[in-house]
C-alpha positions in Angstrom: 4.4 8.0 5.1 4.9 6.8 8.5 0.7 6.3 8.8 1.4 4.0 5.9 4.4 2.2 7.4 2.5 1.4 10.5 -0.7 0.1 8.6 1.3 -1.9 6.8 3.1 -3.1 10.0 0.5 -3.9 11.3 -0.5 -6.3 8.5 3.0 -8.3 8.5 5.1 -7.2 11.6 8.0 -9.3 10.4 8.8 -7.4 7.4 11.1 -4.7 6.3 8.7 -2.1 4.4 11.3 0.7 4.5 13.5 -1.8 2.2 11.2 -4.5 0.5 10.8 -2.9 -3.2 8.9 -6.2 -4.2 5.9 -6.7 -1.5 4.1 -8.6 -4.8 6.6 -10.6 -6.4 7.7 -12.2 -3.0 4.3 -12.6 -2.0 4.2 -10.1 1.4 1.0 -8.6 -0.2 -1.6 -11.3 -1.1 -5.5 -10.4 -2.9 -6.9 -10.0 0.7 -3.7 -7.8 1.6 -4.2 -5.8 -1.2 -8.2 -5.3 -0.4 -7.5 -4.4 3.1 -4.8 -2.4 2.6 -6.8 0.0 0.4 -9.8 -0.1 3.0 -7.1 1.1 5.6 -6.0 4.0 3.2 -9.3 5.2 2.2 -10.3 5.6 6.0 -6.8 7.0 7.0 -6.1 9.1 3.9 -9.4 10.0 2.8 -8.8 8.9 -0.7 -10.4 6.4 -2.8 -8.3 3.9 -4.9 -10.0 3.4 -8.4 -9.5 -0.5 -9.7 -7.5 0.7 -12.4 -5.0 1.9 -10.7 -4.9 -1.8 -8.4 -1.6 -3.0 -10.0 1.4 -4.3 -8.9 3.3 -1.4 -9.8 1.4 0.3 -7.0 1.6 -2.0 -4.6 5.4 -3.0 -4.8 6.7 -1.1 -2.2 5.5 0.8 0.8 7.4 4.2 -1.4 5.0 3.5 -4.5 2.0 3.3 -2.5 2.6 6.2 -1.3 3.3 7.7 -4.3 0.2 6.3 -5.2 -1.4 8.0 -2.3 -0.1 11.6 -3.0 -1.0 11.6 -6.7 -4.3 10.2 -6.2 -4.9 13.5 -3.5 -3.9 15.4 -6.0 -6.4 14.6 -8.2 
């Protein structure tokens, strides 16, 4: 989790991931975000994020992604 939190501090120092359960809705993760986020996660993590799972649900939150993350190794 804290590989994740720094990627995605990197993208938007300013904001609160540990808190911010609405990264979409708000608008702290645009397209582009979204596109290099799941670059950054494929290099880091080793794991490849099919487009069907590329949905807001995922994204929301730095806890869901890395939910997403975990079950996606899983697999």
């Amino acid at each position: 989790m804290e590989e994740l939190l720094l990627i995605l501090k990197r993208m938007h120092p300013d904001v609160d991931f540990e808190t911010n359960d609405d990264l979409i809705g708000e608008g702290v993760l645009d397209s582009l975000d979204i596109v290099t986020l799941i670059t950054e996660i494929n290099t880091t993590f080793d794991v490849a994020i099919p487009a069907e799972e590329v949905i807001p649900e995922n994204f929301n939150s730095a806890e869901a992604i890395f939910a997403m993350i975990e079950r996606l190794d899983e697999e």
